[in-house]
N, C-alpha and C positions, 0 to 999 in steps of 0.2 A: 549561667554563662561564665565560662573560664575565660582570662585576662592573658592576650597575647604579647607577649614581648616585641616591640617593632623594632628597638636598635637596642644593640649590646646593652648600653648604660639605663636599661629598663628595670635590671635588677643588680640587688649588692656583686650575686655571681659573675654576671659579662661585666660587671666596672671591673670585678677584682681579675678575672681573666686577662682584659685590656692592662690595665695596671702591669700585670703577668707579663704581657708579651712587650710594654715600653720597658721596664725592667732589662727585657735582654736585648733588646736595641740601642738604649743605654750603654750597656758591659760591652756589647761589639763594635759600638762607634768608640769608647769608651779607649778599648784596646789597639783601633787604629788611630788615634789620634796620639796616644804613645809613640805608637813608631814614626808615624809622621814628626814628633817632636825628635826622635831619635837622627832620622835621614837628615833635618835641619839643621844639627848640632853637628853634626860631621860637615856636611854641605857648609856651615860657617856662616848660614842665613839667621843674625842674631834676632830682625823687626820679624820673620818668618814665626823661629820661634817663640818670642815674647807673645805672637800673638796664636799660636797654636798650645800654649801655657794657658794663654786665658779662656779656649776654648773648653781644655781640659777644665780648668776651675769650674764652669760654667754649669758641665758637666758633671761638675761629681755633688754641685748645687742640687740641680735636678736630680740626681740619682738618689740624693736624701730624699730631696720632698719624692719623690714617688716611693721609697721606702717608707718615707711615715705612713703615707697616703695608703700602701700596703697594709700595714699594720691595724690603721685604721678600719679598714673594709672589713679586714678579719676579725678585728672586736665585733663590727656589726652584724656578721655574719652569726657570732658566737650568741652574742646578744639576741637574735632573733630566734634562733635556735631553743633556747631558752626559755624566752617567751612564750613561744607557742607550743610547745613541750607543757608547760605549766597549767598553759591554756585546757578545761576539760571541755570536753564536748556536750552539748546545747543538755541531750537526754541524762549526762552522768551528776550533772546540777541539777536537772529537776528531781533525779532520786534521792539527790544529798537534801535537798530541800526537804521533798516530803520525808523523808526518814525523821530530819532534824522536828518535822512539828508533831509526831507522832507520839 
Protein backbone atom coordinates (compact mmCIF):
# COMPACT_ATOMS: atom_id res chain seq x y z
CA UNK A 1 0.00 0.00 0.00
CA UNK A 2 1.52 3.31 -1.17
CA UNK A 3 1.35 6.46 1.23
CA UNK A 4 -0.75 9.39 -0.02
CA UNK A 5 0.20 12.94 0.50
CA UNK A 6 -3.11 14.74 2.03
CA UNK A 7 -1.48 18.42 2.51
CA UNK A 8 1.59 19.90 0.98
CA UNK A 9 3.77 19.85 4.17
CA UNK A 10 3.31 15.70 3.90
CA UNK A 11 6.67 15.65 2.32
CA UNK A 12 10.37 17.59 2.51
CA UNK A 13 9.12 18.39 -1.55
CA UNK A 14 5.48 20.47 -0.98
CA UNK A 15 7.29 22.26 2.40
CA UNK A 16 10.19 23.22 0.16
CA UNK A 17 7.67 24.28 -2.74
CA UNK A 18 5.45 26.28 -0.14
CA UNK A 19 8.79 27.59 1.30
CA UNK A 20 9.31 28.46 -2.64
CA UNK A 21 6.19 30.22 -3.14
CA UNK A 22 6.29 32.48 0.52
CA UNK A 23 9.82 33.38 -0.61
CA UNK A 24 8.35 35.37 -3.57
CA UNK A 25 5.34 36.75 -1.60
CA UNK A 26 7.89 38.01 0.62
CA UNK A 27 10.22 39.79 -2.38
CA UNK A 28 6.72 41.39 -3.84
CA UNK A 29 5.30 42.62 -0.72
CA UNK A 30 8.82 43.13 0.05
CA UNK A 31 9.03 45.71 -3.07
CA UNK A 32 5.80 47.31 -2.40
CA UNK A 33 6.41 48.25 0.90
CA UNK A 34 9.61 50.30 -0.63
CA UNK A 35 7.45 52.36 -2.58
CA UNK A 36 5.06 52.73 -0.14
CA UNK A 37 7.93 53.97 2.22
CA UNK A 38 8.88 56.14 -0.82
CA UNK A 39 5.15 57.99 -1.59
CA UNK A 40 5.46 58.75 2.54
CA UNK A 41 8.71 60.51 2.35
CA UNK A 42 7.56 62.79 -0.24
CA UNK A 43 3.88 62.94 1.12
CA UNK A 44 6.11 64.33 4.56
CA UNK A 45 4.08 61.46 6.58
CA UNK A 46 7.12 61.04 9.10
CA UNK A 47 4.64 58.29 12.04
CA UNK A 48 3.54 56.82 8.19
CA UNK A 49 6.89 56.13 7.47
CA UNK A 50 8.73 55.13 10.73
CA UNK A 51 5.99 52.63 10.74
CA UNK A 52 6.13 51.41 7.04
CA UNK A 53 10.35 51.04 8.07
CA UNK A 54 9.39 48.71 10.54
CA UNK A 55 7.14 46.78 8.55
CA UNK A 56 10.04 46.47 6.05
CA UNK A 57 12.32 45.37 9.02
CA UNK A 58 9.93 42.82 9.88
CA UNK A 59 9.99 41.72 6.70
CA UNK A 60 13.38 41.11 5.59
CA UNK A 61 13.25 39.15 9.41
CA UNK A 62 11.08 36.77 7.80
CA UNK A 63 12.72 36.70 4.62
CA UNK A 64 15.93 35.25 6.47
CA UNK A 65 14.06 32.80 8.51
CA UNK A 66 12.39 31.44 5.34
CA UNK A 67 15.83 31.47 3.62
CA UNK A 68 17.38 29.39 6.27
CA UNK A 69 14.27 27.39 6.59
CA UNK A 70 15.14 27.00 2.60
CA UNK A 71 18.28 25.89 2.89
CA UNK A 72 17.29 23.72 5.43
CA UNK A 73 14.81 21.65 3.51
CA UNK A 74 17.34 21.34 0.71
CA UNK A 75 19.96 19.70 3.07
CA UNK A 76 17.15 17.34 3.80
CA UNK A 77 16.12 16.69 0.64
CA UNK A 78 20.01 16.17 -0.17
CA UNK A 79 20.29 14.09 2.93
CA UNK A 80 17.61 11.67 2.02
CA UNK A 81 18.64 11.42 -1.39
CA UNK A 82 21.64 9.94 -0.11
CA UNK A 83 20.36 7.70 2.30
CA UNK A 84 18.28 5.79 0.16
CA UNK A 85 20.70 5.80 -2.66
CA UNK A 86 23.01 3.93 -0.24
CA UNK A 87 20.29 1.98 0.88
CA UNK A 88 20.55 -1.76 -1.17
CA UNK A 89 17.62 -3.64 -1.94
CA UNK A 90 16.26 -6.56 0.51
CA UNK A 91 17.61 -9.41 -2.60
CA UNK A 92 21.13 -7.52 -3.26
CA UNK A 93 21.99 -8.10 0.69
CA UNK A 94 21.04 -11.45 0.74
CA UNK A 95 23.43 -12.25 -2.10
CA UNK A 96 26.23 -10.03 -0.33
CA UNK A 97 25.51 -12.27 2.66
CA UNK A 98 25.51 -15.62 1.06
CA UNK A 99 28.66 -14.73 -1.10
CA UNK A 100 30.34 -13.41 2.31
CA UNK A 101 29.68 -17.11 3.98
CA UNK A 102 30.76 -19.01 1.17
Amino acid sequence: MSYRNETPFDSIEGSYEYIELLSEALAETRRDIEAEIALSEIDGAERRTKALQLVAYNLMKLTTHVTTSRRILNDLRSLRRLLLSERRPEGNVARVRTAGQV
